[in-house]
C-alpha positions as CSV (number, residue, x, y, z in Angstrom):
1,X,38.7,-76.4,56.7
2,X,39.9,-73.1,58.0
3,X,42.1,-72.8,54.9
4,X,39.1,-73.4,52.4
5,X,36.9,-70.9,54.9
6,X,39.2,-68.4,54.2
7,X,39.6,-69.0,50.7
8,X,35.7,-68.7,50.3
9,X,35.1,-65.9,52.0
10,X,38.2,-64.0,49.7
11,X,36.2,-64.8,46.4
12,X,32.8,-63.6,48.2
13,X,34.4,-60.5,49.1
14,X,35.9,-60.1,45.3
15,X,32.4,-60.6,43.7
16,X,30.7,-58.2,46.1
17,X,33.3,-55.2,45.3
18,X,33.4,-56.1,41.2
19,X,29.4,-55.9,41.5
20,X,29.4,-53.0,44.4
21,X,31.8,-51.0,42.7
22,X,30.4,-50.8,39.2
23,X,26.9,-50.2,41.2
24,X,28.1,-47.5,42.9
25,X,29.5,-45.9,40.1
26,X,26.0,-46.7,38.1
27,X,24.2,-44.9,40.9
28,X,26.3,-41.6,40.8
29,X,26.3,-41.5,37.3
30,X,22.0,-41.7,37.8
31,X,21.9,-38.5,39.9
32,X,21.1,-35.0,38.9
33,X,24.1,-33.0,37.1
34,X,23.1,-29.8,38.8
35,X,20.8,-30.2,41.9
36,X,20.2,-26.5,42.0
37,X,20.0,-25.3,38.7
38,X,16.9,-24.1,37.2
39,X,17.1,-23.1,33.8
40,X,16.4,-26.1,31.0
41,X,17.0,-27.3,27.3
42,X,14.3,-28.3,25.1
43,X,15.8,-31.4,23.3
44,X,14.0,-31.8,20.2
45,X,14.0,-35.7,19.3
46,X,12.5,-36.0,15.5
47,X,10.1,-39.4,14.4
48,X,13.0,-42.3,14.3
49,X,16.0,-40.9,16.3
50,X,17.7,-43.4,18.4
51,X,18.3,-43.9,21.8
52,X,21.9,-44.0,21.7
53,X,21.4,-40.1,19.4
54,X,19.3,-39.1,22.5
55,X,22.1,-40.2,25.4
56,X,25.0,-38.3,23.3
57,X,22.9,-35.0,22.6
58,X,22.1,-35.2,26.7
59,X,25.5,-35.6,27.1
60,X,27.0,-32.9,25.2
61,X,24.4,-30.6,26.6
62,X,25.9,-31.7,30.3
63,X,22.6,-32.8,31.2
64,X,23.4,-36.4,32.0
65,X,26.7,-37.7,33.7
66,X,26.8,-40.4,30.8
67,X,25.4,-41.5,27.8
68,X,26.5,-44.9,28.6
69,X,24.4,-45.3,31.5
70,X,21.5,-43.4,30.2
71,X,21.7,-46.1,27.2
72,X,21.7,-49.1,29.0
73,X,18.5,-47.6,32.1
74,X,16.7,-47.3,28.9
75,X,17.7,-50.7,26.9
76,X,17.8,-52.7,29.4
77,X,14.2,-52.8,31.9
78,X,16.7,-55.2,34.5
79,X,19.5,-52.5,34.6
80,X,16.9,-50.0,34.9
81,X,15.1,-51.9,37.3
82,X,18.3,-53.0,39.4
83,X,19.5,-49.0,40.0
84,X,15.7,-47.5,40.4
85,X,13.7,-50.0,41.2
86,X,11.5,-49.8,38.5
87,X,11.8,-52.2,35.9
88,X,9.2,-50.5,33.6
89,X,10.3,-50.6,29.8
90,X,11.2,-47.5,28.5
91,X,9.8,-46.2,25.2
92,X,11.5,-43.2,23.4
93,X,8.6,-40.8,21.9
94,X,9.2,-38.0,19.8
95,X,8.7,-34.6,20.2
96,X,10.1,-31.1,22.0
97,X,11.3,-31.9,25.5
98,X,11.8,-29.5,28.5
99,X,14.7,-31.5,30.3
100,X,16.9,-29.5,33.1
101,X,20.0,-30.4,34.7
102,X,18.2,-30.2,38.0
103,X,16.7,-34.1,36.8
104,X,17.9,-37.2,37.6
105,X,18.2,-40.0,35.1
106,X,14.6,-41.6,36.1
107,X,13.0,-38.3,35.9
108,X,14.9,-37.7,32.0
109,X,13.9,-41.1,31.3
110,X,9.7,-40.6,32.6
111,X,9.7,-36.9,30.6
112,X,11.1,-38.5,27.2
113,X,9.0,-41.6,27.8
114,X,5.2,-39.2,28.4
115,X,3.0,-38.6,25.5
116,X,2.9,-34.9,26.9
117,X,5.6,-32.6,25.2
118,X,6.4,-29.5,26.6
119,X,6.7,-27.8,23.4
120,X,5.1,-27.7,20.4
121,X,7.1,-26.7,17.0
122,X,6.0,-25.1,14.2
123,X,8.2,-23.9,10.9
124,X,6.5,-20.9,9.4
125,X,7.6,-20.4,5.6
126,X,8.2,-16.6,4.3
127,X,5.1,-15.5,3.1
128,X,2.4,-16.9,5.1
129,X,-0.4,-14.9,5.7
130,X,-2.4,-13.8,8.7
131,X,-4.9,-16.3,8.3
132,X,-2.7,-19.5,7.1
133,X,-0.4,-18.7,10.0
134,X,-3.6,-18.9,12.3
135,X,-4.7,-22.4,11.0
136,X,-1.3,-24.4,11.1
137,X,-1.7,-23.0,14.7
138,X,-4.9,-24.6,15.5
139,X,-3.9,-27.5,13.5
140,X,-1.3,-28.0,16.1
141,X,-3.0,-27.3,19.1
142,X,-1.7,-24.3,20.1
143,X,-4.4,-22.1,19.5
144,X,-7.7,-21.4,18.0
145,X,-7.3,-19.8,14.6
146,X,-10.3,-17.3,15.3
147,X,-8.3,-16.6,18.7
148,X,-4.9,-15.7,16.9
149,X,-6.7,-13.7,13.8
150,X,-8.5,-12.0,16.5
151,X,-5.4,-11.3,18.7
152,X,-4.0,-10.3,15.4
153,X,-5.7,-7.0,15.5
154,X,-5.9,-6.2,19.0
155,X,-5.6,-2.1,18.8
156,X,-3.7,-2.6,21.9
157,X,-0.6,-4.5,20.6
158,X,-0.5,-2.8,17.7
159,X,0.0,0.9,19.8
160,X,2.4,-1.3,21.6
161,X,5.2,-1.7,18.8
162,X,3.8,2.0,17.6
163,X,2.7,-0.4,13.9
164,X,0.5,1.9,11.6
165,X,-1.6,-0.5,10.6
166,X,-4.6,-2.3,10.8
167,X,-3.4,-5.9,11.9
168,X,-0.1,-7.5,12.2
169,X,-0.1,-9.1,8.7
170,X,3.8,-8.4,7.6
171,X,5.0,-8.1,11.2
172,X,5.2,-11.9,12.3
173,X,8.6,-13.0,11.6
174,X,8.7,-16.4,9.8
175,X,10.7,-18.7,11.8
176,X,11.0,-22.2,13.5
177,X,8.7,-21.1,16.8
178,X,8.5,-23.9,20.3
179,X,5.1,-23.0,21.2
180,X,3.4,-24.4,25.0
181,X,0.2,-26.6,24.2
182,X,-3.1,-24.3,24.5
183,X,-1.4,-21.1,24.2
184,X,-3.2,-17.5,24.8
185,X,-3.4,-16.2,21.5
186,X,-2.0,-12.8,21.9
187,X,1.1,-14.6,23.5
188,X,1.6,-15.8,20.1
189,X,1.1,-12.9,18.4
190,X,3.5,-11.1,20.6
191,X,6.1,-14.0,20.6
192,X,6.3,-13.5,16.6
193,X,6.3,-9.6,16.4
194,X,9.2,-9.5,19.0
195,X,11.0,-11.9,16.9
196,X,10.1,-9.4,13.8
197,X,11.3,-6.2,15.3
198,X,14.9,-8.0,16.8
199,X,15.4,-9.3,12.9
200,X,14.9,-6.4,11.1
201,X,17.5,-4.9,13.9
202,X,20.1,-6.4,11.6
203,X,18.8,-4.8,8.2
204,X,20.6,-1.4,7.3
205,X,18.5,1.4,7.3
206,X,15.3,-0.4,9.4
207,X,16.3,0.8,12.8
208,X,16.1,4.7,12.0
209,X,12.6,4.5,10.4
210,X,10.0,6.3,11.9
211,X,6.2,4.5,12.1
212,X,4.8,5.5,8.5
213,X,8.4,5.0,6.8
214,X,8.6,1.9,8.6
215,X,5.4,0.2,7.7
216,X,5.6,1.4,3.9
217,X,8.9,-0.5,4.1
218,X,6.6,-3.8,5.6
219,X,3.7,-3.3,2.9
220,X,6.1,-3.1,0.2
221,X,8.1,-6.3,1.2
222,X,5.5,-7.9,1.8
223,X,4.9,-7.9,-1.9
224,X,8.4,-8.5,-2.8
225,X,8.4,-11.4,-0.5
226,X,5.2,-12.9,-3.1
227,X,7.1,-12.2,-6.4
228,X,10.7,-13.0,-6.3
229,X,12.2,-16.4,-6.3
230,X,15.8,-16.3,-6.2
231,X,17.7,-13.9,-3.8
232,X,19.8,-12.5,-5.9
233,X,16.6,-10.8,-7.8
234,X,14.7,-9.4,-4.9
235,X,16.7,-6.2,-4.5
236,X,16.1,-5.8,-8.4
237,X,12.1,-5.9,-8.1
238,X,12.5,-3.6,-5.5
239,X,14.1,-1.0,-7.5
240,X,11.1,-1.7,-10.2
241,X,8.5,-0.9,-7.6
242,X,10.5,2.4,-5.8
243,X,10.6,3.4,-9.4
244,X,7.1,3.1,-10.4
245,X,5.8,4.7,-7.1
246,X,8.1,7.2,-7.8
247,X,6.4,8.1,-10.8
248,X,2.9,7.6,-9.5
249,X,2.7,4.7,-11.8
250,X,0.7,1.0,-10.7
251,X,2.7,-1.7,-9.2
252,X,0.7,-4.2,-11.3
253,X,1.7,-7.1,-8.9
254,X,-0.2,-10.2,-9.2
255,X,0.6,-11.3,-6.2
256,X,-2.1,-8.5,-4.7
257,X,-4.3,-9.6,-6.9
258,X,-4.5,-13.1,-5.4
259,X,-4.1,-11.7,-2.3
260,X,-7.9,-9.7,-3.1
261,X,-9.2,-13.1,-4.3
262,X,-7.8,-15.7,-1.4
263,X,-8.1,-13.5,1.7
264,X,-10.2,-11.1,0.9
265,X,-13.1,-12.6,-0.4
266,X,-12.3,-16.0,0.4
267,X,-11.8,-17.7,-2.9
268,X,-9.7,-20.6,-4.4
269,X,-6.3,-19.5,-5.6
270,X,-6.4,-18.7,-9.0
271,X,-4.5,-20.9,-11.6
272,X,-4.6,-18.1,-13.8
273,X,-5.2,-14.1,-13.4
274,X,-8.0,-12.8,-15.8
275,X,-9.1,-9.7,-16.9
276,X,-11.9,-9.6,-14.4
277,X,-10.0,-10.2,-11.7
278,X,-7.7,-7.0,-12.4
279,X,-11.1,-4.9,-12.4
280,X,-12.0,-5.9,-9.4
281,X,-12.9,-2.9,-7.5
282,X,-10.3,-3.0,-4.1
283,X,-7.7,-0.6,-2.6
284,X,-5.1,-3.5,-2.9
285,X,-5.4,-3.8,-6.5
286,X,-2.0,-2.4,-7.5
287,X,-3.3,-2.6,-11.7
288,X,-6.3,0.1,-10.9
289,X,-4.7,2.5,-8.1
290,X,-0.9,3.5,-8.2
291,X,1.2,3.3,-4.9
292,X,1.0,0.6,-2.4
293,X,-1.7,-1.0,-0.9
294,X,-3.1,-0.1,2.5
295,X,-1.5,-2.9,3.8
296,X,0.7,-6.0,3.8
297,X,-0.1,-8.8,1.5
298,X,2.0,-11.3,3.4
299,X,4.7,-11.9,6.2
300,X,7.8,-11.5,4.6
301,X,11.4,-12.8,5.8
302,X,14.8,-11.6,5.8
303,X,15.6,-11.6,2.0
304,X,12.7,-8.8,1.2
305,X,12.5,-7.1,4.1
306,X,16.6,-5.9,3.4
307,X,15.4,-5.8,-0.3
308,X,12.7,-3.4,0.4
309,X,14.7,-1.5,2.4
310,X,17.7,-1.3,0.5
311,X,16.6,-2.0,-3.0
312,X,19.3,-1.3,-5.8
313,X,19.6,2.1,-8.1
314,X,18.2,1.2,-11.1
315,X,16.0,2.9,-13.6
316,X,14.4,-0.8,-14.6
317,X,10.3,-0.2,-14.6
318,X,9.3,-3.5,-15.6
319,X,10.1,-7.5,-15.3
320,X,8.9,-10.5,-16.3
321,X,9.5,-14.5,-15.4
322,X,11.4,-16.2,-18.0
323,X,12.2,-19.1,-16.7
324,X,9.6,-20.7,-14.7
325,X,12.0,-23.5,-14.0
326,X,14.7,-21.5,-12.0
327,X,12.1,-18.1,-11.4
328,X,14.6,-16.2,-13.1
329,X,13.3,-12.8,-14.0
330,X,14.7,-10.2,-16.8
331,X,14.6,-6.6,-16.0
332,X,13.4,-3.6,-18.5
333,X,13.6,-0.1,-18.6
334,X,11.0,0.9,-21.3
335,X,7.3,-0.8,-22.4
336,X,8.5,-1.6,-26.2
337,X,11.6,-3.7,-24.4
338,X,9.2,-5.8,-21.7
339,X,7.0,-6.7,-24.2
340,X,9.5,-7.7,-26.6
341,X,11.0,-9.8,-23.9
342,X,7.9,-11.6,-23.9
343,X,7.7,-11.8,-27.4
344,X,11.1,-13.8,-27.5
345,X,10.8,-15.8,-24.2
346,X,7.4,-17.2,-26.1
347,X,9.3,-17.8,-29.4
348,X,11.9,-19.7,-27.3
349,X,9.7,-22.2,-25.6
């Protein structure tokens, strides 16, 4: 008896350490990386990413001890339930995350499992305007768009960044933004015109600019920004443009033309630009007054803004899309030429 006592109690103490030990080393591997830390990460996690995607980004980021772990708390409601307690299934939603090494696995697990995100991100395109920008971010939730367009020219923040002009249109930086939920509006405002003025901080010839110099340089690629279509081109239409101001001759941009009929008096884009629309009586229409507008037509990105800044040497005065296809553009220096090169990109189609 005492023989088979003994041999019991050898196999009782082997199962306890082959389920204590792995427990224990579960339980460590639960606990916060960095009690004392205080800074975070905001883990984006798109519609249909994975669980197992999650754990290795966590991982990597050394906010979790292990992805292993974190997979099988959040597969598994019994191995979840076991090591915390609570045995609640864990559903992975999508969104911007705040997550801090500071957390322990069942407080990672509760944030990515809470239909409140921490963050909300937008993608702004080059050449938004004012007013677009201010509806995706009340589509969004971030703010009202009468708020932001308001914000947007606030006296106040304008004298701030020393910007001549009448509003902030041209100096919000197009970007991928991670907005808070219910934002003040001139948060936002201010969030995209210090994201402006460290960009153009890389462009040649930006930094020394004094205010009037440096907003000319916004109007004008602003425009650039609504014209050009492949990269390569946009230092060529800037050269067009310095040229024809040069010469105290129109712009004759289109693109301020729809700008007059889409913000300005709150039309439909056009499909087509007519002859009545070039009349129409307004300071931004570059076909009746010579010189730029009184202001920017659009917030441009990195590609115009260096363009408009350092646009090539050329003595080209006109250009014209010739292939609609690839927005390829050709370049003329005389009237007889451009119109000729419409003559034979006609006859080619």
């Amino acid at each position: 008896m005492r023989g088979k006592y003994k041999t019991v109690c050898i196999i009782l103490f082997l199962l306890v350490l082959f389920f204590a030990v792995p427990f224990s080393i579960v339980k460590i591997n639960t606990l916060a990386v960095s009690p004392g830390k205080t800074d975070s990460e905001k883990i984006e996690v798109p519609q249909g990413t994975s669980v197992r995607e999650v754990s290795l980004v966590l991982e990597r980021k050394h906010l979790i001890h292990s992805s292993f772990v974190f997979y099988m708390m959040a597969r598994f409601p019994i191995v979840k339930g076991i090591v915390t307690g609570d045995a609640t299934p864990f559903s992975l939603r999508s969104g911007v995350f705040k997550i801090s090494p500071s957390m322990n696995l069942s407080e990672i697990l509760k944030a990515f499992s809470s239909d409140q995100q921490e963050f909300i991100r937008i993608s702004f395109p080059e050449g938004l305007t004012i007013s677009k920008i201010a509806h995706r971010l009340a589509d969004a939730g971030v703010c009202s768009a009468e708020d932001f367009q308001s914000a947007s020219k606030n006296k106040n923040l304008l004298e701030r960044y020393g910007i001549e002009a009448s509003s902030f249109e041209g100096y919000l930086f197009p970007d991928t933004y991670f907005f808070n939920p219910s934002m003040e509006a001139e948060s936002v405002v201010l969030l995209m015109a210090d994201n402006f003025f460290k960009k153009i901080k890389e462009i040649p010839h930006f930094p020394e600019m004094n205010r009037q110099e440096l907003n000319e340089t916004v109007i004008l690629a602003s425009i650039i920004e609504r014209e050009y279509r492949i990269a390569d081109e946009a230092p060529l239409i800037a050269s067009v443009f310095k040229n024809r101001i040069s010469h105290n001759i129109g712009l004759y941009s289109c693109a301020t033309i729809e700008y007059i009929i889409t913000e300005i008096e709150g039309r439909e884009h056009p499909d087509v630009i007519t002859y009545a629309d070039l009349a129409i009586n307004s300071r931004y229409n570059t076909y009746k007054w010579a010189g730029l507008p009184p202001g920017a037509i659009s917030n441009p990105g990195i590609i115009a803004l260096n363009a408009a800044a350092n646009p090539e040497k050329t003595n080209y005065y006109y250009f014209r899309l010739v292939d609609a296809n690839a927005g390829r553009h050709v370049f003329s220096r005389d009237f007889s030429t451009h119109i000729n090169e419409g003559y034979t990109y006609s006859i080619k189609k």
